[in-house]
KOLVEX-847244 format. One record per residue (C-alpha): residue in one letter; chain; x, y, z. Coordinates in pm, 1 decimal, m for minus. Layout:
% residues N
- r/c/px/py/pz
- A/A/X/Y/Z $
...
This chain:
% residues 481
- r/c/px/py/pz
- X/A/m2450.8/2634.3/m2758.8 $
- X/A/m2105.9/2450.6/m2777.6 $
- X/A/m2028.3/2174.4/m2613.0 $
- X/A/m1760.6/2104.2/m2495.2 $
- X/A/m1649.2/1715.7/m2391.9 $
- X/A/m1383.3/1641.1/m2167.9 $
- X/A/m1145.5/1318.5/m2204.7 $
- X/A/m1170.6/1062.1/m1924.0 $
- X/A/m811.3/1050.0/m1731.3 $
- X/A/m738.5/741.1/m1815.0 $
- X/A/m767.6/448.1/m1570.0 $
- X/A/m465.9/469.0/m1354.3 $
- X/A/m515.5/825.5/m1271.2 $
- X/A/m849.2/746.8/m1128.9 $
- X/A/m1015.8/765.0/m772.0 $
- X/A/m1137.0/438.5/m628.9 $
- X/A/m1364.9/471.3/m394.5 $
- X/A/m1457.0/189.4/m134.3 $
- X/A/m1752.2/406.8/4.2 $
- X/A/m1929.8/666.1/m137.5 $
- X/A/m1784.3/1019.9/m106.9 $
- X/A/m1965.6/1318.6/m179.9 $
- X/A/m1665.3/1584.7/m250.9 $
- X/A/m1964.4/1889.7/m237.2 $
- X/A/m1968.4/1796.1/165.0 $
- X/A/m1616.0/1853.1/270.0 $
- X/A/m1536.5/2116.3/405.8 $
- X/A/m1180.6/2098.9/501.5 $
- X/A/m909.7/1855.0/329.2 $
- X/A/m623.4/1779.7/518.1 $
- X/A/m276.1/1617.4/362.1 $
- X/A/34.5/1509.0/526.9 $
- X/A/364.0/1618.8/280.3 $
- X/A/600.7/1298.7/229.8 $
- X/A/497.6/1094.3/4.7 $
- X/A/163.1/1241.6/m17.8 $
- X/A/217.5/1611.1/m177.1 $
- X/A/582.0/1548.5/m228.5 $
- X/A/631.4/1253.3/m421.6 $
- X/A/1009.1/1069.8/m379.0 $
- X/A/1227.7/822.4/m612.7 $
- X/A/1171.0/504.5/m390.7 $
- X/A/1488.6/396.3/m494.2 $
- X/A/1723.1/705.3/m435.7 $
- X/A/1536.0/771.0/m98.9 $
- X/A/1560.6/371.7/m18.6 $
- X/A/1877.2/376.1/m144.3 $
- X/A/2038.3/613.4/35.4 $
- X/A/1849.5/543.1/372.3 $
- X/A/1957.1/204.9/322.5 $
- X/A/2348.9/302.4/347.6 $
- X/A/2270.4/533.3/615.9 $
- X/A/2131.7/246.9/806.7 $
- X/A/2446.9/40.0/655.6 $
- X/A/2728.4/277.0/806.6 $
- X/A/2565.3/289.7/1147.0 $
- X/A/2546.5/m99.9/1120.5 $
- X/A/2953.1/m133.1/1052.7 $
- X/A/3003.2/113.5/1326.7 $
- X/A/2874.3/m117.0/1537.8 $
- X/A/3098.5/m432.4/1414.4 $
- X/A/2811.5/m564.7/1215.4 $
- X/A/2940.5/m770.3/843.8 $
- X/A/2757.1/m573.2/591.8 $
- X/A/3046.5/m480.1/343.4 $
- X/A/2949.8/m650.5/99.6 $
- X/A/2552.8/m562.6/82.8 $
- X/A/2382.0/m369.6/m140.8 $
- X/A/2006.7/m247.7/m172.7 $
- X/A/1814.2/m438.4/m406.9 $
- X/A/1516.5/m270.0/m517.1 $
- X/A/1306.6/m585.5/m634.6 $
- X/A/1350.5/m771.9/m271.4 $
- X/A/1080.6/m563.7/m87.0 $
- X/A/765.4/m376.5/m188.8 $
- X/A/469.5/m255.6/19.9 $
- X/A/223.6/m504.6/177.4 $
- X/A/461.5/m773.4/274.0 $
- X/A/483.9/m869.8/639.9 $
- X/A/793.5/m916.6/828.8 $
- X/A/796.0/m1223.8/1084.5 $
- X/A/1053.6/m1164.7/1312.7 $
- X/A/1027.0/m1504.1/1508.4 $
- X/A/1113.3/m1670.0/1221.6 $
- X/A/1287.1/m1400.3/1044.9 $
- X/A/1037.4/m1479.7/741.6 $
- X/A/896.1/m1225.5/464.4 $
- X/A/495.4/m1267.7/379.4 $
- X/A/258.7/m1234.2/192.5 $
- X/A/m123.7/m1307.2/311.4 $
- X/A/m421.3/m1271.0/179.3 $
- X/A/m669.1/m1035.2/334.2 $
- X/A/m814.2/m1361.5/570.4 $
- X/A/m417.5/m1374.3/649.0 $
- X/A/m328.1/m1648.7/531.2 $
- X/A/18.8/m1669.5/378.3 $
- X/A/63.0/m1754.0/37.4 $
- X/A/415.0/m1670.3/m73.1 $
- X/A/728.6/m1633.5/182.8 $
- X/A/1126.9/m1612.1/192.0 $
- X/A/1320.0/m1710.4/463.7 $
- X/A/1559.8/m1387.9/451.9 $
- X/A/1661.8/m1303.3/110.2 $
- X/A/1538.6/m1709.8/m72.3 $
- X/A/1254.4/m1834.7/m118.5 $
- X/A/1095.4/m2118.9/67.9 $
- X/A/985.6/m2412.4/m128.7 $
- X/A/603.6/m2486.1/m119.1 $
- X/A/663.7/m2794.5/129.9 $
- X/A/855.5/m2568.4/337.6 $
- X/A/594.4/m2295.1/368.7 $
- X/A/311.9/m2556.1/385.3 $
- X/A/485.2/m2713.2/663.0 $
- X/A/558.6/m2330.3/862.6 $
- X/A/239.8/m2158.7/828.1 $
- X/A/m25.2/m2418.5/774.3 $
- X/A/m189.1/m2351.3/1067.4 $
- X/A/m98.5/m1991.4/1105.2 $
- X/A/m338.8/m1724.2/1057.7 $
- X/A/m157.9/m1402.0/1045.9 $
- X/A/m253.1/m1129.4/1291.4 $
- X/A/m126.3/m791.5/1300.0 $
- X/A/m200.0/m711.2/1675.5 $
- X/A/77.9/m996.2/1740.0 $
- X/A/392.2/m836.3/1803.5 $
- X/A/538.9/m1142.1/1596.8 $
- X/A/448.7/m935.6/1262.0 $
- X/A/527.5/m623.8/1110.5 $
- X/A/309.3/m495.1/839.1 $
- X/A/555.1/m268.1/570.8 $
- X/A/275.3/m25.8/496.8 $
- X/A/468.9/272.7/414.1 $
- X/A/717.7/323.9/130.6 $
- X/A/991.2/439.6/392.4 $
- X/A/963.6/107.5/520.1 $
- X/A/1177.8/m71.2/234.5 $
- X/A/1505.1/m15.1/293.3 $
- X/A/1451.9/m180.3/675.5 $
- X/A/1307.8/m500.6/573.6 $
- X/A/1600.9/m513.6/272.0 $
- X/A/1851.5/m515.2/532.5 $
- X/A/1657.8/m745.4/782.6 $
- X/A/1641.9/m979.3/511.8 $
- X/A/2010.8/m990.1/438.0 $
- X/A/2085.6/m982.1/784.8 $
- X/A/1881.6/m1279.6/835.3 $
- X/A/2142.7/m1482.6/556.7 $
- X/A/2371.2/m1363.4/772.0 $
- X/A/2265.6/m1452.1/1138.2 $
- X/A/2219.5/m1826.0/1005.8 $
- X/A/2587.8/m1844.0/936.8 $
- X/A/2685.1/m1722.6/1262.5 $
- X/A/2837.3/m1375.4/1151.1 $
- X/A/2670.5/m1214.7/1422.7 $
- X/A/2710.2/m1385.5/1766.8 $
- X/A/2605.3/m1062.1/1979.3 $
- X/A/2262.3/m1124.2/1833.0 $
- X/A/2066.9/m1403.9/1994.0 $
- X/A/1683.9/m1336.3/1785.7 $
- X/A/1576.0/m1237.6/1477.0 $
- X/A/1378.4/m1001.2/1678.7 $
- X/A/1637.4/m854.9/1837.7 $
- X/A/1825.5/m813.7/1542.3 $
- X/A/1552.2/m642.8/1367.2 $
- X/A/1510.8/m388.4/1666.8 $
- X/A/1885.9/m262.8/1628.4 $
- X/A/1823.3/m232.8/1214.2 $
- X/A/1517.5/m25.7/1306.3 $
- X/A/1723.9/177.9/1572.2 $
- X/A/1988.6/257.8/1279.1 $
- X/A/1726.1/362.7/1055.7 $
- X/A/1550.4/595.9/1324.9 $
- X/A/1867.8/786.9/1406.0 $
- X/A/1941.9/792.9/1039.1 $
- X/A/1576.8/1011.5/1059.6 $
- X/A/1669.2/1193.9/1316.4 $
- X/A/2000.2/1324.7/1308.2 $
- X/A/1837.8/1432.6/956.1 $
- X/A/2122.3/1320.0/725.4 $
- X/A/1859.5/1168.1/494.1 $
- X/A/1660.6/1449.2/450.6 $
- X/A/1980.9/1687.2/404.1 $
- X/A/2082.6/1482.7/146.0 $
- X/A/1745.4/1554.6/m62.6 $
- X/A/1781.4/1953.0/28.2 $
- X/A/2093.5/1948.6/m117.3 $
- X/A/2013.9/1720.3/m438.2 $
- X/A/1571.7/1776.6/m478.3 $
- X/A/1626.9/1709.4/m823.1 $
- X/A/1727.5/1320.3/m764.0 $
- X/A/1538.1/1229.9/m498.2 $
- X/A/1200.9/1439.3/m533.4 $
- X/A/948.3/1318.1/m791.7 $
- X/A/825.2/1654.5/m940.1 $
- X/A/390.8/1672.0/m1018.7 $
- X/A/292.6/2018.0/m1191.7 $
- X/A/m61.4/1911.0/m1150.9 $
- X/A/m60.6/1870.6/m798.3 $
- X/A/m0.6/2231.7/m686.9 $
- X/A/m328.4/2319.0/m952.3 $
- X/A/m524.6/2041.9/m800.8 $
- X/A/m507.0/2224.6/m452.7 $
- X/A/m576.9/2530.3/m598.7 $
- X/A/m872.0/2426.1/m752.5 $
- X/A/m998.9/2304.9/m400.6 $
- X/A/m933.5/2632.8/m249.4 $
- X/A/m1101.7/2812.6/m480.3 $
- X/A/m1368.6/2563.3/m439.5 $
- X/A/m1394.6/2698.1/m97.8 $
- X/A/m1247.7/2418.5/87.1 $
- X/A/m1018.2/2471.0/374.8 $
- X/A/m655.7/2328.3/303.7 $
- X/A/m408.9/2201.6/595.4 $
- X/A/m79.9/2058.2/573.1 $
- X/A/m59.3/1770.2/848.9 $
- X/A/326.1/1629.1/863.6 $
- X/A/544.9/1509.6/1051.2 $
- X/A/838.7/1674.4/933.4 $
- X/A/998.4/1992.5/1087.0 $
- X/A/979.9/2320.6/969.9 $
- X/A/1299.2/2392.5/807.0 $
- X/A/1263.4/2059.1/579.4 $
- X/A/878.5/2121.7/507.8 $
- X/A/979.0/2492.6/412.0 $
- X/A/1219.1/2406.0/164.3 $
- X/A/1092.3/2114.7/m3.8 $
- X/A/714.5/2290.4/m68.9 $
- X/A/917.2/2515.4/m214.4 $
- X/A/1089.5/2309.1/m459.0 $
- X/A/794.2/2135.2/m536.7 $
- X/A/543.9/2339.7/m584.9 $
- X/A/617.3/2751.7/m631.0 $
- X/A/751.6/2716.0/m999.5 $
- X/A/398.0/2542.2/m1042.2 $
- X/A/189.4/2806.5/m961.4 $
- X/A/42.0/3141.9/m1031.2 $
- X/A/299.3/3470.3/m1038.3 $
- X/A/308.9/3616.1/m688.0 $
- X/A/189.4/3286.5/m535.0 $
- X/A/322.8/3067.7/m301.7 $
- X/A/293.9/2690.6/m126.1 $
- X/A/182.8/2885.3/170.2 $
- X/A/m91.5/3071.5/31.4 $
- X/A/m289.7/2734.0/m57.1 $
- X/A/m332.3/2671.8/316.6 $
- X/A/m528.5/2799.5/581.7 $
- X/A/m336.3/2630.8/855.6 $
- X/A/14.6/2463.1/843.3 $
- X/A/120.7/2205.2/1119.7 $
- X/A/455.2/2067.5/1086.8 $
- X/A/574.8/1788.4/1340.0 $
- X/A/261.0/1665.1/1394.3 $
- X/A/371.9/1325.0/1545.3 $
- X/A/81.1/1115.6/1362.6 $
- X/A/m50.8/949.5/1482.5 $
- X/A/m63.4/1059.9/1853.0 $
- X/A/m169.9/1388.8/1650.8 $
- X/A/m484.6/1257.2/1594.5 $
- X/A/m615.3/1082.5/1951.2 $
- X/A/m362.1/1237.8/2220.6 $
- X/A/m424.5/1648.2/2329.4 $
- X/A/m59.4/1763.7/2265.3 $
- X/A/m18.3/2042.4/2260.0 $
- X/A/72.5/2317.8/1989.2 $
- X/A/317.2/2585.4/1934.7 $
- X/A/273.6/2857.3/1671.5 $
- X/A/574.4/2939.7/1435.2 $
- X/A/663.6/3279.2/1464.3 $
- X/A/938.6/3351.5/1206.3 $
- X/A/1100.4/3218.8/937.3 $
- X/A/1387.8/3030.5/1144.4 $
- X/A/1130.7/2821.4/1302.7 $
- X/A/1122.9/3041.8/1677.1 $
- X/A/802.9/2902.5/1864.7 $
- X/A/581.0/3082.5/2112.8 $
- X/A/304.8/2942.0/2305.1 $
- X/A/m55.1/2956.6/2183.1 $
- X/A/m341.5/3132.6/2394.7 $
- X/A/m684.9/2973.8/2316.7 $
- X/A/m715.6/2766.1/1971.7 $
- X/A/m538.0/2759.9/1634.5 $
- X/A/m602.5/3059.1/1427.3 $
- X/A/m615.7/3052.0/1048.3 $
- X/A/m373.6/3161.0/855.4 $
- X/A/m93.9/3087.9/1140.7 $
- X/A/200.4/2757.2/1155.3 $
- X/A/194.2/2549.9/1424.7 $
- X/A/492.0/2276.0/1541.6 $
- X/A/194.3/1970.8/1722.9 $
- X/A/m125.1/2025.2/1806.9 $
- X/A/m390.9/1750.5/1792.9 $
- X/A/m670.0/1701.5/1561.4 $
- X/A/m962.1/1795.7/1776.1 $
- X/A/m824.6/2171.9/1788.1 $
- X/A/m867.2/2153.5/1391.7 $
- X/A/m1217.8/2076.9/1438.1 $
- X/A/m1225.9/2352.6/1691.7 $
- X/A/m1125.5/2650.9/1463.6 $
- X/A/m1402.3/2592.2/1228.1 $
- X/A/m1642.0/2382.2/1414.9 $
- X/A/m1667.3/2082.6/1168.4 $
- X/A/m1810.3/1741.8/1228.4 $
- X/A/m1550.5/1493.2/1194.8 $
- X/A/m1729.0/1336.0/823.9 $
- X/A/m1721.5/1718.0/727.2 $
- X/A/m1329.3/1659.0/673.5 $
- X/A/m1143.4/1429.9/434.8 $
- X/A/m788.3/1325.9/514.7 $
- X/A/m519.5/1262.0/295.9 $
- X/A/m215.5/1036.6/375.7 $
- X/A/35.6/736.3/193.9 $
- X/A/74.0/576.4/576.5 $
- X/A/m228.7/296.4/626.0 $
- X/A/m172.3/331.1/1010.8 $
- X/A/m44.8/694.0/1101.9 $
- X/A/m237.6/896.1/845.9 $
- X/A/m585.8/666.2/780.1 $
- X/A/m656.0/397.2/1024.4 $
- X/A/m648.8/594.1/1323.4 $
- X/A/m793.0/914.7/1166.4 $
- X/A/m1110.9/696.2/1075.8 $
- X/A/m1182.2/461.2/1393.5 $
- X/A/m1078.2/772.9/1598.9 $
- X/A/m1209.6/1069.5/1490.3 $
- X/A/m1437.2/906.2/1187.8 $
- X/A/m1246.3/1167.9/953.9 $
- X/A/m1316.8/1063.8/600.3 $
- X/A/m988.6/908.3/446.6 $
- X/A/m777.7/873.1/81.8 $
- X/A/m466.5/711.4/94.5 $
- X/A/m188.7/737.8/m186.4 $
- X/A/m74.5/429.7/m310.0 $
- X/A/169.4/523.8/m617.4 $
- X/A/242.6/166.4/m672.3 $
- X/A/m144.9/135.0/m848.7 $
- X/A/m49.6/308.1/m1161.9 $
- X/A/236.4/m11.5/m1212.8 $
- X/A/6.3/m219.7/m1124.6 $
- X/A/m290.9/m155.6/m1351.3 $
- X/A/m36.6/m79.4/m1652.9 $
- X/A/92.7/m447.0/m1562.1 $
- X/A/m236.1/m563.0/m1559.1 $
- X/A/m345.5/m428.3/m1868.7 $
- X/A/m37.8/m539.3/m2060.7 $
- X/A/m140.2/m906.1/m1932.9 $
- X/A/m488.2/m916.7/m2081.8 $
- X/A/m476.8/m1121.3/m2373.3 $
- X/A/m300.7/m1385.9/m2130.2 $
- X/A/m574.2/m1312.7/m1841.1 $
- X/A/m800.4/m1385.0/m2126.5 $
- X/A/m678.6/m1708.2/m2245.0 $
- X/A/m622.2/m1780.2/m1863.7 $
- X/A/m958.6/m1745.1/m1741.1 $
- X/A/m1082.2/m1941.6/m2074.5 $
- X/A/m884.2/m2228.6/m1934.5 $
- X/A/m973.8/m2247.3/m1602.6 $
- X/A/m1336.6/m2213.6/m1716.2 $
- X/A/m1262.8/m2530.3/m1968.1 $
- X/A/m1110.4/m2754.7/m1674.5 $
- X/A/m1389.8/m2604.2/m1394.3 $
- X/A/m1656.1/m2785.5/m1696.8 $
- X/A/m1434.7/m3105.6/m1726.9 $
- X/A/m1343.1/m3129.4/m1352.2 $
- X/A/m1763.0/m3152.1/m1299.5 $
- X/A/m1794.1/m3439.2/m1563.1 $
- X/A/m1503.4/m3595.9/m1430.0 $
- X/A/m1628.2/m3567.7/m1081.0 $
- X/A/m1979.8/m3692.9/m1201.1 $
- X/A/m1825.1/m3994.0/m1390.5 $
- X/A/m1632.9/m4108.4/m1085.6 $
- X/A/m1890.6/m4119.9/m881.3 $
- X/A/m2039.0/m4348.0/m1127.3 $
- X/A/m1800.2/m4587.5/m1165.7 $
- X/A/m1793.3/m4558.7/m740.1 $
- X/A/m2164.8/m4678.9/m806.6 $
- X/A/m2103.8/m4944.7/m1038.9 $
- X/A/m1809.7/m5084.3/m831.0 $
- X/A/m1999.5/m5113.1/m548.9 $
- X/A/m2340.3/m5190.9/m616.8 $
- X/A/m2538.5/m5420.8/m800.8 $
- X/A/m2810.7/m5386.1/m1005.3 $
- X/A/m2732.8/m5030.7/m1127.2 $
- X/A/m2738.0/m5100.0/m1526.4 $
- X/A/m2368.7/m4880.8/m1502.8 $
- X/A/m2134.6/m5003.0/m1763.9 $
- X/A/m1806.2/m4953.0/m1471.3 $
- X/A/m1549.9/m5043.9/m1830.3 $
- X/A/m1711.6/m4748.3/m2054.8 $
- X/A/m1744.9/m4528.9/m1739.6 $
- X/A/m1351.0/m4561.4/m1620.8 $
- X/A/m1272.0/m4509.8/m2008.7 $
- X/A/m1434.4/m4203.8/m2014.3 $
- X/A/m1289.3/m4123.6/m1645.8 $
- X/A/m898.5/m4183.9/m1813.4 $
- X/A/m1018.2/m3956.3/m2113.0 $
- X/A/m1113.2/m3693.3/m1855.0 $
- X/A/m870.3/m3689.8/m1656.3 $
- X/A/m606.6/m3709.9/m1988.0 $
- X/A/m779.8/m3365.3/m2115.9 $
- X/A/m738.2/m3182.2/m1748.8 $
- X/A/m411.8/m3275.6/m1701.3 $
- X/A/m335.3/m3141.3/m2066.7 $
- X/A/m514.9/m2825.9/m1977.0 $
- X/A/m332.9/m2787.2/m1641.9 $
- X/A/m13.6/m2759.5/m1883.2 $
- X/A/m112.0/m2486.7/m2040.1 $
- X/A/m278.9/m2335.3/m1727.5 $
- X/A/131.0/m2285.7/m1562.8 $
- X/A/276.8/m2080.2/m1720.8 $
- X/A/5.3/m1828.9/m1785.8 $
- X/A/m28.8/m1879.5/m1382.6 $
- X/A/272.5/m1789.6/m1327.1 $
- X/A/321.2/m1529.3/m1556.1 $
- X/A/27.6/m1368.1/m1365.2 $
- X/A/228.2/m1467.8/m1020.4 $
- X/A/520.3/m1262.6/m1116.0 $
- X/A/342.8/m944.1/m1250.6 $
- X/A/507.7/m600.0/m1143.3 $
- X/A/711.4/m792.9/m902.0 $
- X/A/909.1/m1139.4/m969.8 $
- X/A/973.2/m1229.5/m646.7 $
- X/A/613.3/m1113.3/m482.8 $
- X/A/365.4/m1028.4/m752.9 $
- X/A/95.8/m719.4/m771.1 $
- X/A/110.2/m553.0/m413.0 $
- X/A/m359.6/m561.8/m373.7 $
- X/A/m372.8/m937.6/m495.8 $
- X/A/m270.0/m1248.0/m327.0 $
- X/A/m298.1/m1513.6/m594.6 $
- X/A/m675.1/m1481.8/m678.0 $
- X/A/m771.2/m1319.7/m356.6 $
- X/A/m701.1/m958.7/m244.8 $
- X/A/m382.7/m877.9/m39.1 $
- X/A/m336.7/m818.5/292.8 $
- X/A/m251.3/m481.7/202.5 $
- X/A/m606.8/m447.0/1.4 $
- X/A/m795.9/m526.4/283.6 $
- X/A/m623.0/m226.4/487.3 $
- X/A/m709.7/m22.0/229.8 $
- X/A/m1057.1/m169.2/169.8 $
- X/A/m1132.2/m156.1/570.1 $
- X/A/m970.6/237.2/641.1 $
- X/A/m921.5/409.0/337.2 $
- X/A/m1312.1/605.3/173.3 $
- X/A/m1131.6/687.0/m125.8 $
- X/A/m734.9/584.6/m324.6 $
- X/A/m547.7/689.2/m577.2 $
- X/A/m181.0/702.4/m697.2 $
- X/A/m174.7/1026.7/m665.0 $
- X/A/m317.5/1391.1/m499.3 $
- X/A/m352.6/1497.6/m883.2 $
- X/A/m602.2/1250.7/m970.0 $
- X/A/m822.2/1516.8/m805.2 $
- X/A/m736.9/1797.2/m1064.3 $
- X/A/m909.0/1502.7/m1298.2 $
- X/A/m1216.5/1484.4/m1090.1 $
- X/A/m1289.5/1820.2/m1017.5 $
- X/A/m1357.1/1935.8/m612.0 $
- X/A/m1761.7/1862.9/m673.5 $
- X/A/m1762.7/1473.4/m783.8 $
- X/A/m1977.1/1243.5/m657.1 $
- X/A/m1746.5/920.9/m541.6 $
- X/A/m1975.4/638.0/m564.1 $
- X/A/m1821.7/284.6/m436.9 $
- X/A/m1891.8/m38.1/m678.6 $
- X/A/m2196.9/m303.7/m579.8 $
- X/A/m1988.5/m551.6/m399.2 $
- X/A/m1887.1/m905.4/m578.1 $
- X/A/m1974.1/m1196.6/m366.8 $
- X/A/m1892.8/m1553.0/m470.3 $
- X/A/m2289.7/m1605.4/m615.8 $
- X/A/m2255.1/m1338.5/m811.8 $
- X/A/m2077.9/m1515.2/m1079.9 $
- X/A/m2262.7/m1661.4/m1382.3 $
- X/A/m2033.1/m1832.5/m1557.1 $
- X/A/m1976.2/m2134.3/m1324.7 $
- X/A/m2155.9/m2446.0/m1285.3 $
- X/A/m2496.9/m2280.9/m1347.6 $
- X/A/m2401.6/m2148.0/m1663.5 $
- X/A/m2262.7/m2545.9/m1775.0 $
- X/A/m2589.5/m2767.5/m1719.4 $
């Protein structure tokens, strides 16, 4: 017999799982569309909501001529104080290790001295989490605008919270007038981020026997067209986007989909006309709303029976697991950056952790030989040469501070990886992000993207990692006496 083997994807087109996740047990797989299925350019979409946001903003008298998006300000994870008009980033206890105050920096004092004894929170209405990519282009201009409110070019704004709510207004009606989203029917090529393998990934699952549903909140004309672009050239002759689905809900309004009983409206024709539904959902059939527990209705599934896909932490996973206890996978596209940053880094991680493993040994001795010149200082009788003991306490301390040298720049070389300003979006210094303990806490299963399943197959067993705890390390003090 011939065998055949099969390369492993490589490590950025993996699934991570955070609990085990037995594919062979779902029954139904649910996705929402932007930014999920469809993929964007961050920066044309950011981009170009950002100037939306920026013309409704001069309309109103506000100075913002002279701004411009920058791409490198904001990325996903950070946490917007509006008090303070501050941008964060905690770790996943919430504590903040690196802010700006608007678009610079603040200086270690500074920050020390502003959130020392604040322990960030995100049921306080004093921060707001950027979870979702869409998010960018807001906290960009909040940022600027911030610059801006501290010279006094806007005197008919009296908090940075109140500033930030009119930014967020422009953005909104940017959303729903549906400029934005005309703008990418007219142009798909430069704003949507084509994936052959995704269309053959779904496939696979249908033919795997699993029941598909698209879950978004866009409208039907938009959802219609950009499937289209996206996926029909990508698969079989005399298929289309629509044939991979056995249900098809468009303006879902996530996440009220999934704990409020709206109702739902089946899509009758091809211009969008809606009728009223009698009884459930039926397969095969488009709805505009609807709520979650008619989905379990149709085919009379258990809520870990169905696995939902999403990119949005809140709308898509968070309430989809503590409500309905749905199993989740959220999108993150920014982990194939980060682990390609992270892999171009070893040899310095290498040399990095070497170091910090030399001073952790010295730092003991040091520790050790202070205490025994403490000793010989203040007690008699010991048999503690205190001249050979602070000699050896100078040499010591010489050698650490030598190490420490070297131990900068690789430190902050590791600081500024993927990002200059704010550093890989799941760490926070040593400790995991903010953003990775969202993820950790809501999200079974993530990936950078929906094809990492074609890579996996629809029958994998998803088995989390033992967890690390701070005793499980072997190469501290133990391993040095």
């Amino acid at each position: 017999m011939t065998e055949t083997n099969y390369p492993i994807p490589p490590v950025e087109r993996g699934i991570f799982c955070n609990r085990t996740l037995n594919l062979r047990s779902i029954k139904a797989i649910g996705y929402d569309m932007d930014y999920t299925l469809i993929h964007y350019h961050p920066d044309a979409w950011e981009e170009q909501a950002y100037l939306l946001m920026k013309e409704k903003l001069g309309a109103q008298g506000w100075p913002v001529e002279d701004l411009e998006y920058d791409h490198e300000l904001i990325v996903r994870g950070l946490i917007v104080d509006v008090e303070l008009g501050n941008l964060i980033k905690t770790n996943r206890f919430g504590y903040v290790k690196r802010a700006f105050h608007g678009t610079q920096p603040l200086s270690f004092d500074e920050q020390r001295d502003t959130y020392s004894r604040t322990l960030v929170e995100l049921d306080d209405p004093r921060f707001y989490f950027l979870n979702t990519l869409f998010s960018l282009s807001e906290a960009c201009m909040f940022a600027q605008m911030v610059d801006k409110f501290d010279r006094g070019e806007l005197p008919k704004v009296r908090t940075y919270a109140e500033m930030r709510k009119v930014i967020n207004k422009a953005l909104d009606e940017a959303h729903t007038e549906g400029v934005l989203k005309g703008k990418v029917l007219e142009d798909p090529d430069s704003y949507i981020a084509y994936d052959p393998e995704i269309p053959q990934a779904l496939l696979d699952q249908k033919q795997a026997g699993k029941k598909l549903v698209l879950i978004t909140n866009s409208e039907w004309a938009y959802t219609k067209r950009v499937m289209e672009f996206a996926f029909n050239p990508y698969l079989p002759e005399g298929m289309t986007w629509r044939d991979l689905f056995k249900l098809i809900i468009v303006s879902a309004r996530k996440p009220s989909f999934f704990n409020d009983p709206n109702p739902a409206f089946e899509i009758i024709n091809e211009e969008g006309q809606l009728q009223p539904i009698i009884g459930g959902l039926q397969e095969g059939k488009m709805y505009v709303g609807g709520n979650a527990t008619q989905v379990e209705r149709l085919w009379k599934l258990a809520g870990e029976e169905i696995l939902y896909v999403g990119d949005h932490i809140y709308a898509d996973v968070t309430v989809s697991k503590n409500v309905l206890r749905w199993r989740t996978a959220l999108i993150i596209r920014e982990v194939e950056e980060e682990l390609a940053s992270l892999e171009g880094f070893q040899q310095q991680q290498a040399k990095l952790s070497r170091l910090m493993l030399e001073k952790e040994t010295l730092e003991y001795q040091y520790n050790r030989v202070r205490l025994d010149v403490q000793r010989a200082r203040k007690n008699k009788g010991t048999g503690l040469d205190q001249k050979a003991l602070q000699a050896q306490s100078d040499e010591l301390r010489n050698r650490i501070q030598e190490i420490d040298a070297a131990i900068g720049p690789l430190a902050r070389a590791s600081g500024e990886l993927m990002n200059g300003h704010w550093g890989l979006i799941m760490r926070a210094g040593n400790d995991k992000s903010h953003l990775s303990r969202q993820v950790e806490s809501y999200a079974d299963i993530y990936m950078s993207r929906v094809s990492n399943f074609l890579h996996l197959t629809p029958f994998a067993y998803l088995r989390s990692p033992r967890s690390s705890l701070p005793h499980d390390e072997t190469d501290g003090l133990r391993g040095q006496e």
